[in-house]
Backbone bond lengths (Angstrom), bond angles and torsions (degrees), N, CA, C in turn:
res aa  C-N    CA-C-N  psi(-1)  N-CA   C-N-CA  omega(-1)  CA-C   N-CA-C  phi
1 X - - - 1.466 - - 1.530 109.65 -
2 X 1.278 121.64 122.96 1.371 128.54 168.48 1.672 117.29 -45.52
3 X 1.120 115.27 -174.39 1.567 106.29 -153.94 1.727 80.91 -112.88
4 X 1.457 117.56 149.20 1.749 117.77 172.94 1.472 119.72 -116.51
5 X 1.673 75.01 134.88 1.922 78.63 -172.10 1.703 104.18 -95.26
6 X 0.763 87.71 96.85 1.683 108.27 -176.45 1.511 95.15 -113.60
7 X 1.507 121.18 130.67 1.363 150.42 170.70 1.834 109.04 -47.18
8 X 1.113 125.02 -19.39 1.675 126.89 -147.45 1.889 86.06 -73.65
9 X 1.409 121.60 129.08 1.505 135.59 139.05 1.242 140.92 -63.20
10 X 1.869 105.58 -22.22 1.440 93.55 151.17 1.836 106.21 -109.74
11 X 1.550 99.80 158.24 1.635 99.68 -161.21 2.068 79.54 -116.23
12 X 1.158 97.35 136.57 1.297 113.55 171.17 1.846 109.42 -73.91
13 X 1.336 119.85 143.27 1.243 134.04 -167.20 1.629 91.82 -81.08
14 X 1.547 119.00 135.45 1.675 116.81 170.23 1.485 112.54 -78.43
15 X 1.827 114.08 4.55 1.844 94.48 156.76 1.348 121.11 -85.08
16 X 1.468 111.26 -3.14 1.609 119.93 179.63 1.605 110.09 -50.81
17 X 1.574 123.24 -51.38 1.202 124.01 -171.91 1.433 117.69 -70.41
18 X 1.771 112.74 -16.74 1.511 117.52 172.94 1.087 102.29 -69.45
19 X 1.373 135.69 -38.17 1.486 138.09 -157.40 1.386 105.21 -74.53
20 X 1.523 97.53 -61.55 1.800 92.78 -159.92 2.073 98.20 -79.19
21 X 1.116 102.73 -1.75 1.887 86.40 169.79 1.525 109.19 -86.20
22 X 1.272 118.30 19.02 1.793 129.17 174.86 1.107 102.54 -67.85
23 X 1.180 117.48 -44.43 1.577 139.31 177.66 1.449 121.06 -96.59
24 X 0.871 128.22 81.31 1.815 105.44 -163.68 1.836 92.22 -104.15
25 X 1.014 107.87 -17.81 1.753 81.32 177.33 1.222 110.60 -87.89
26 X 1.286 131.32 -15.79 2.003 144.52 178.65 1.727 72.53 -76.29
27 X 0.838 144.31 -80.80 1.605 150.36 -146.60 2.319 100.85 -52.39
28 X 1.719 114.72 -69.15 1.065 123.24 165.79 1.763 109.04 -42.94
29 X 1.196 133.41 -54.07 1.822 130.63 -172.96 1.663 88.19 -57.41
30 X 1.350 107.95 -64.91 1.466 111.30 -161.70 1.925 104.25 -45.84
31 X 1.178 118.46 -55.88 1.284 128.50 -180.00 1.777 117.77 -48.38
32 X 1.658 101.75 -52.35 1.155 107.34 174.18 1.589 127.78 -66.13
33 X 1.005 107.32 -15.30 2.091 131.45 168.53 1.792 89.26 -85.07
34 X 0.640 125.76 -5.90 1.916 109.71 -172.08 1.237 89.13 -110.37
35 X 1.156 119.34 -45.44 1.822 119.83 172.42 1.044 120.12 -22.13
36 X 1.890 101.83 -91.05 0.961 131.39 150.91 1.770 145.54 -24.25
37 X 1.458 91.41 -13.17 1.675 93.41 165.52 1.441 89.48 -140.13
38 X 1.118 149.60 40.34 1.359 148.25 106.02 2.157 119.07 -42.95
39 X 1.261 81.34 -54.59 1.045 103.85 -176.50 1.727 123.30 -51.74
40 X 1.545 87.18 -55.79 1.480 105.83 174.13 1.924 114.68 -65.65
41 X 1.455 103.92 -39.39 1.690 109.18 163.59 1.162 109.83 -58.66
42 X 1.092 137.37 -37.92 1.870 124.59 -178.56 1.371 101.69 -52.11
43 X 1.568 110.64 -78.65 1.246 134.27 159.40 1.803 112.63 5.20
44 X 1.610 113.27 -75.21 0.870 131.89 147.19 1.719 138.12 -13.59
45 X 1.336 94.64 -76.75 1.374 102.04 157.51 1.560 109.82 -69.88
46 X 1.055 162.14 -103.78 1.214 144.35 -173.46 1.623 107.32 39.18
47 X 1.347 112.19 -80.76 1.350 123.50 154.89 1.104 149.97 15.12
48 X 1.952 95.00 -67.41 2.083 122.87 -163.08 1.099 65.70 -95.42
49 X 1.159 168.59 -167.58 1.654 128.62 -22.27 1.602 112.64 -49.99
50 X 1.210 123.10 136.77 1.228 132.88 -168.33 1.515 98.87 -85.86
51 X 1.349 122.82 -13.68 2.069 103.31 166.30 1.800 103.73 -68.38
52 X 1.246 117.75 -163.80 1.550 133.53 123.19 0.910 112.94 -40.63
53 X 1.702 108.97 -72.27 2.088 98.78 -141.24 1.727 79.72 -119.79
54 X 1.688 93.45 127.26 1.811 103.82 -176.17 1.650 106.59 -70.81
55 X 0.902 139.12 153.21 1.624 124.08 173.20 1.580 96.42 -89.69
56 X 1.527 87.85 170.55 1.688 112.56 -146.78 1.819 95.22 -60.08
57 X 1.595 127.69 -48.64 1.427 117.04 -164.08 1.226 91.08 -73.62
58 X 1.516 149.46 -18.82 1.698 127.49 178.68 1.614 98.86 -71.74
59 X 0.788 101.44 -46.28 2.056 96.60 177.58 1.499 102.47 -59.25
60 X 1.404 135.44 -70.12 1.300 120.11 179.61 1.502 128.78 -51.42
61 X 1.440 106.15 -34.63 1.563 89.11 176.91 1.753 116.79 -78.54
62 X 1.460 110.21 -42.68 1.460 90.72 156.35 1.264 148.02 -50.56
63 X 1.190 131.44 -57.92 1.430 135.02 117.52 1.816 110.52 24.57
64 X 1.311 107.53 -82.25 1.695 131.31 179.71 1.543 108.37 -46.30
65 X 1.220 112.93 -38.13 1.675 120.82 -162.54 1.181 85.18 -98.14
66 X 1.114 145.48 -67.93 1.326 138.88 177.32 1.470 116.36 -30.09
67 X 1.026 135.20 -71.33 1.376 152.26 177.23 1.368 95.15 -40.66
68 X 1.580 126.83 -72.99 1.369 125.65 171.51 1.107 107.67 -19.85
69 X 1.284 101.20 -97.76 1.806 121.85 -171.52 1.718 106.45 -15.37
70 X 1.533 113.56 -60.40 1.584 116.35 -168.98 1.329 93.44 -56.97
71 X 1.087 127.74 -40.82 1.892 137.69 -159.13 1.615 87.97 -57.14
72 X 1.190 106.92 -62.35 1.487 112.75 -160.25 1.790 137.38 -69.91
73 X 1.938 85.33 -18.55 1.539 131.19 176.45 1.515 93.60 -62.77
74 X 1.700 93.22 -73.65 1.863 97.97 -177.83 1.589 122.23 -51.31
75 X 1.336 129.60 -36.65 1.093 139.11 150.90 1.513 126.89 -31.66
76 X 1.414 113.36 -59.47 1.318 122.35 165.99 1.110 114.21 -69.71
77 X 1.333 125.99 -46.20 1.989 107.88 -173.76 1.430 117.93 -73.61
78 X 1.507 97.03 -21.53 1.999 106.43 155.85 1.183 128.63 -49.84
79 X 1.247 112.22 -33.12 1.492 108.10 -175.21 1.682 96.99 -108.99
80 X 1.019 124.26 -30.98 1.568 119.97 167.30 1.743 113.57 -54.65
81 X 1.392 91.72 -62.98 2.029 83.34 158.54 1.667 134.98 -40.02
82 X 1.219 109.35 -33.40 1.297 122.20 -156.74 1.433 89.12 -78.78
83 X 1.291 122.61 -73.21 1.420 137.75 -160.66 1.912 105.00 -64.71
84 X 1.479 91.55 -8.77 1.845 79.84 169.52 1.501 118.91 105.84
85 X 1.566 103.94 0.56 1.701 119.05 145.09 1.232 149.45 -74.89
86 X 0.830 136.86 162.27 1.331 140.73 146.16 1.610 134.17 -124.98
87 X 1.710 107.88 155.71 1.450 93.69 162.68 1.466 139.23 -82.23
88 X 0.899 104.87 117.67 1.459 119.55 172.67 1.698 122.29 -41.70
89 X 1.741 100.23 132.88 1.823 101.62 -160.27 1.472 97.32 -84.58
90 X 1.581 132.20 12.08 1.007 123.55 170.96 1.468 118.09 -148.40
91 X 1.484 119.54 125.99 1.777 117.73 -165.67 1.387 112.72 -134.06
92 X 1.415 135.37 137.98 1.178 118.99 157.53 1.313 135.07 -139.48
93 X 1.201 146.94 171.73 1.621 140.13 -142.32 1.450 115.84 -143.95
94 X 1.689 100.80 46.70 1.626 91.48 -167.37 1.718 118.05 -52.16
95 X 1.333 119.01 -12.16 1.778 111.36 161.09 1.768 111.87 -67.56
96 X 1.156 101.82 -47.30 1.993 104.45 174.86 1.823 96.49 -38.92
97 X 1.282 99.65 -83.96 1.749 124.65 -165.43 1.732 88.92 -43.22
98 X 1.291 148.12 -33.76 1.414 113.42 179.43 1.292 116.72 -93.23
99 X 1.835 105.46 -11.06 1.574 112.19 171.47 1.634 105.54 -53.96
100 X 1.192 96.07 -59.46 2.076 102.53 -172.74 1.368 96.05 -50.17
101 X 1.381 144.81 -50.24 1.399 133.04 176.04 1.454 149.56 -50.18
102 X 1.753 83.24 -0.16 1.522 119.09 172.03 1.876 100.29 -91.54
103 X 0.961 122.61 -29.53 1.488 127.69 -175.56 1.543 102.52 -57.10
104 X 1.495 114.45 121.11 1.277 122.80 172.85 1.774 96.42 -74.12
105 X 1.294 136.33 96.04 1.039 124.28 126.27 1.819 147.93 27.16
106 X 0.885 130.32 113.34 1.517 109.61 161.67 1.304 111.75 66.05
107 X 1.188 127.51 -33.81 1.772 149.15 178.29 1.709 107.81 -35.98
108 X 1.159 110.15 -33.35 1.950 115.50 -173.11 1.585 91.55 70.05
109 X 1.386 124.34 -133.23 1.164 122.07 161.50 1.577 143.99 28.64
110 X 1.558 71.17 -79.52 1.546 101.39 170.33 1.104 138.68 -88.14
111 X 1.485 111.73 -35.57 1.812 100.36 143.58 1.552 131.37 -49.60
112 X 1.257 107.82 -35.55 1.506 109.31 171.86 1.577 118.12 -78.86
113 X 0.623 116.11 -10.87 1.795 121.47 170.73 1.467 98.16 -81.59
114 X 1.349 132.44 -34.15 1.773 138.67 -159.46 1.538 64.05 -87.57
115 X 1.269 135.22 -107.62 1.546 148.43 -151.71 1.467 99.91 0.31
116 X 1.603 94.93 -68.86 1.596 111.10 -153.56 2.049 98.75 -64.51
117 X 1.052 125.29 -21.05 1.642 135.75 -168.10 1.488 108.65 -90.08
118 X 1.262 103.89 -38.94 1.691 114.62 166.02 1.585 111.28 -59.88
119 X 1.195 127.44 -55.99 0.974 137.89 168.88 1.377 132.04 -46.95
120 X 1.430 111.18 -45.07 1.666 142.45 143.23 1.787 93.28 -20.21
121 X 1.357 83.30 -98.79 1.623 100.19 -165.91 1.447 111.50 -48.74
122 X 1.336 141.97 -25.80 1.355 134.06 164.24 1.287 103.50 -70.68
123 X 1.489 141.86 -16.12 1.059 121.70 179.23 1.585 101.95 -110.77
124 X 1.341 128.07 -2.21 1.516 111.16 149.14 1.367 118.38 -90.45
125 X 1.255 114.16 -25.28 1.951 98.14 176.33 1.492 97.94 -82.13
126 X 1.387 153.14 10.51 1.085 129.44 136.34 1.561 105.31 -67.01
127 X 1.396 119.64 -87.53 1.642 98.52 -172.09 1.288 145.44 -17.91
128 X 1.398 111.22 -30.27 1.280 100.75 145.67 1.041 137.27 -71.84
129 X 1.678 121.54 -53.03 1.524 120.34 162.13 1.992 121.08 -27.96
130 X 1.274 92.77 -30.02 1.712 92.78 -166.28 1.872 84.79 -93.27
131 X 1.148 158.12 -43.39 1.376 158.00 179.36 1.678 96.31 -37.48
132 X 1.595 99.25 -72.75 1.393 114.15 -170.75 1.763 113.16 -38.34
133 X 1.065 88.18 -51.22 1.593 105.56 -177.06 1.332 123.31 -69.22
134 X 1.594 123.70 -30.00 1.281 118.31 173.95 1.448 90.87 -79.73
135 X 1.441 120.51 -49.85 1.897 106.58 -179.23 1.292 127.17 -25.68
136 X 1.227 107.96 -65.57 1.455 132.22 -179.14 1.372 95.70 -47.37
137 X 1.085 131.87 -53.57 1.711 131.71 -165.48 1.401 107.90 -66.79
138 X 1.391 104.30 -56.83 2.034 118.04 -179.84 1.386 94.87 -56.79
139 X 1.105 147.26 -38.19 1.743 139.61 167.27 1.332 115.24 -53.85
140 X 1.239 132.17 -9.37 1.580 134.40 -155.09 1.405 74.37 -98.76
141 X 1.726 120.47 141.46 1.198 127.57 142.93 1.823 115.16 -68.24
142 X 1.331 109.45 139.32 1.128 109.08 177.70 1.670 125.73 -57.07
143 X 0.999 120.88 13.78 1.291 138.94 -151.70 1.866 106.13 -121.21
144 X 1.454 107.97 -36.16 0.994 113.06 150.39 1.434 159.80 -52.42
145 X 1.569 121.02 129.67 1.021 94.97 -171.71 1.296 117.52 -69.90
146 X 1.388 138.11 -19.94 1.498 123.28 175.17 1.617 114.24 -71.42
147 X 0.924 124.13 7.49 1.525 127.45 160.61 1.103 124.19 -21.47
148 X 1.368 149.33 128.00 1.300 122.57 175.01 1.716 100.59 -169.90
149 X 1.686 108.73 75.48 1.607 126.86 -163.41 1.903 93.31 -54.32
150 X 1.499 113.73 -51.23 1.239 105.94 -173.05 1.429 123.27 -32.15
151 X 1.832 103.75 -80.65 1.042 115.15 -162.72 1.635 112.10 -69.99
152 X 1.442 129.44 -0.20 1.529 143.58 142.71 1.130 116.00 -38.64
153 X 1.197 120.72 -57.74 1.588 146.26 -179.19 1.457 107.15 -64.05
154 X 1.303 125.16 -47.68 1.399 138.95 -176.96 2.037 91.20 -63.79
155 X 1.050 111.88 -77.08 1.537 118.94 -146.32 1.211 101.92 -80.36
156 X 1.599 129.05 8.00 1.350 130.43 162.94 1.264 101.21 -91.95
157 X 1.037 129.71 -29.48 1.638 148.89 175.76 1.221 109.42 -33.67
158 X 1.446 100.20 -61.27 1.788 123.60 -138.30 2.136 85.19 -93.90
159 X 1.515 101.12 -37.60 1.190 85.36 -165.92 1.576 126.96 -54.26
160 X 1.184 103.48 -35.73 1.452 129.30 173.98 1.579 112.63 -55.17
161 X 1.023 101.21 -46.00 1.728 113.85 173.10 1.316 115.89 -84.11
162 X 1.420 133.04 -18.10 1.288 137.80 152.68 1.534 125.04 -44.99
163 X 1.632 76.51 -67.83 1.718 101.17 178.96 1.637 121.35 -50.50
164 X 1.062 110.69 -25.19 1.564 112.81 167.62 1.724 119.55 -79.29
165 X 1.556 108.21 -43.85 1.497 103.64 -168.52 1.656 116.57 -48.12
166 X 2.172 96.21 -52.93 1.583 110.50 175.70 1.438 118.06 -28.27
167 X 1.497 110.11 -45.78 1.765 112.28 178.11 1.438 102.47 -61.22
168 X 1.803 127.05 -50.83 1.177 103.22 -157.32 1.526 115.32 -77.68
169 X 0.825 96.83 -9.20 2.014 91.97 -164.22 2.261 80.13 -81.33
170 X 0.937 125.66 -16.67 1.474 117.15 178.85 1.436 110.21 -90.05
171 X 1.136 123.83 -26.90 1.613 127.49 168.53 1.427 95.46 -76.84
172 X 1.430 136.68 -43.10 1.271 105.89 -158.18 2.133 112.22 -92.25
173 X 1.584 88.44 0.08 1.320 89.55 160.97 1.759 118.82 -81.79
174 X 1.281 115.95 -30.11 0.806 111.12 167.27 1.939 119.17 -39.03
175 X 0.835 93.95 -53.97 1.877 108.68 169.85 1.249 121.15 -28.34
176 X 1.429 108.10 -55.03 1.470 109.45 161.38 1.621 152.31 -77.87
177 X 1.641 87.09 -38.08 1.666 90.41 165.61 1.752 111.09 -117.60
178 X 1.375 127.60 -166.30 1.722 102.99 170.60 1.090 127.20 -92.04
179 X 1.099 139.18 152.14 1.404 112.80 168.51 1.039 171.04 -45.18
180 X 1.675 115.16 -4.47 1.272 138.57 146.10 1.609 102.79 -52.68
181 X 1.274 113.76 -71.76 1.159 106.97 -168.48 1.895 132.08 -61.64
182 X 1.383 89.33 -12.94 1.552 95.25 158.70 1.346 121.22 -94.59
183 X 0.699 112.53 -35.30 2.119 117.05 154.15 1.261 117.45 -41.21
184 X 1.617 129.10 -53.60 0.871 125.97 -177.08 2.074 124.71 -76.50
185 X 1.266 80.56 -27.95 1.798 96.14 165.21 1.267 108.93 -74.67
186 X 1.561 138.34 -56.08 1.194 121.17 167.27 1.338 127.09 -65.81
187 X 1.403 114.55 -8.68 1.586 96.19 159.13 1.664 113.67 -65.73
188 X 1.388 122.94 -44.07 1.029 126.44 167.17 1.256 128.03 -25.03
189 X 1.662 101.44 -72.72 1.858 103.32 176.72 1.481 112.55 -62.72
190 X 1.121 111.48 -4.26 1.641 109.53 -160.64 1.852 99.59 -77.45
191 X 1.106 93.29 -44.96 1.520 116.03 163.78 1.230 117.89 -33.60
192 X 1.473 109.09 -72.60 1.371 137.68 -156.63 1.990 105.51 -78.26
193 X 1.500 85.02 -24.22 1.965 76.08 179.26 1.991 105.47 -100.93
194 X 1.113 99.52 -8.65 1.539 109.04 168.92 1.736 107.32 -53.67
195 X 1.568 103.91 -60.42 1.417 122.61 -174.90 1.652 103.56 -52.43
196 X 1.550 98.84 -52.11 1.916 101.23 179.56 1.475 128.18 -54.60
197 X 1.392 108.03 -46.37 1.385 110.53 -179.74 1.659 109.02 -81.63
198 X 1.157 126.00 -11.14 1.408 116.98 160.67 1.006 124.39 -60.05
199 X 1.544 115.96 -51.82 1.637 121.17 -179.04 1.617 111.50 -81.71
200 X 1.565 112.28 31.73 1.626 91.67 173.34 1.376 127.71 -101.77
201 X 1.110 131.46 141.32 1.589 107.23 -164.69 1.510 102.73 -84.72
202 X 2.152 91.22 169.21 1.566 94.19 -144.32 1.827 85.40 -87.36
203 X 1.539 115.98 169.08 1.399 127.49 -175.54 1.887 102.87 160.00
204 X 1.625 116.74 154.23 1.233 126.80 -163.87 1.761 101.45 -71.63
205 X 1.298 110.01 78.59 1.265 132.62 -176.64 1.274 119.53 -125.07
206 X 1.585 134.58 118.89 1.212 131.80 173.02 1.824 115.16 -37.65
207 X 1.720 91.91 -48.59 1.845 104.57 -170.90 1.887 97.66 -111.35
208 X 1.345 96.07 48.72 1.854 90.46 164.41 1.453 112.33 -99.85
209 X 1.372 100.62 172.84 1.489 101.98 169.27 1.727 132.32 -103.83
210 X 1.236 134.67 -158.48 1.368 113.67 179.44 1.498 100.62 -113.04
């Protein structure tokens, strides 16, 4: 896998992905809940466009991420089923919940630019999380018992498909305000989610800490 130029300031440690694959079905529930309300945020946004009538690429790219996301939902609870899991009727994301706390509020505009940047950054600190993780796996001699070709295959997958959304939800902010001024706000959060994912405590979490 090529190396990713992904924007994130804090860089996750490569023993993180040994840790949380200790657990890989606490790790798969957790993943498959991130899916799954990925999914439902596209959805969501659909919505904010601040005209009436959204123009046609804000409907398709939401639309697109959506579709993904379910693609990737069903994918994960497949292999979480298989191995003798399930998803769990209750999940939570204390890194998500302080991302939204970056959302200016009330702003018009500007809440939707926070929306669309939150979203950003959950879908680049996964890409990395999913990089790290197929690495860690492609290092396992096959011979090993931590071996595990599947879920390798899976999170090299996703990375690739990650790595694209983060741009769009940032192009399509571009749409609304100019680009200086969305540059200069994501330097902001860029900051601000560096600080978050440091302080999270560590556990079989896509967005935990160490």
């Amino acid at each position: 896998m090529r190396e990713v130029d992904l924007p994130l300031r804090h860089i996750t440690p490569p023993q993180w992905a040994a840790r949380v694959l200790q657990q890989p079905l606490e790790l798969l529930n957790d993943h498959a809940h991130l899916e799954k309300k990925a999914a439902a945020n596209a959805l969501e946004l659909l919505n904010r466009w601040p005209e009436p009538t959204p123009p046609e690429n804000w409907v398709m790219a939401m639309t697109a991420v959506a579709r993904d996301e379910v693609e990737h939902l069903a994918t994960v609870t497949r292999i979480l089923a298989r191995r003798g899991g399930r998803l769990s009727r209750q999940h939570a994301n204390p890194y998500a919940a302080e991302l939204r706390s970056l959302v200016r509020m009330g702003l018009g505009k500007g809440e939707l630019i926070d929306r669309l940047m939150v979203s950003a950054l959950i879908e680049a600190r996964s890409c990395e999380r999913f990089k790290l993780l197929a690495d860690y796996l492609e290092s396992i001699t096959p011979e090993s018992p931590q071996a595990d070709r599947e879920l390798m295959k899976l999170y090299r997958a996703l990375w690739s498909s990650e790595h694209g959304h983060y741009r769009t939800f940032l192009q399509l902010a571009e749409q609304i305000e100019p680009a200086e001024t969305v540059e200069r706000r994501w330097d902001e959060v860029l900051d601000a989610e560096a600080k978050i994912i440091a302080r999270q405590p560590p556990g079989a979490r896509m967005h935990g800490g160490m």
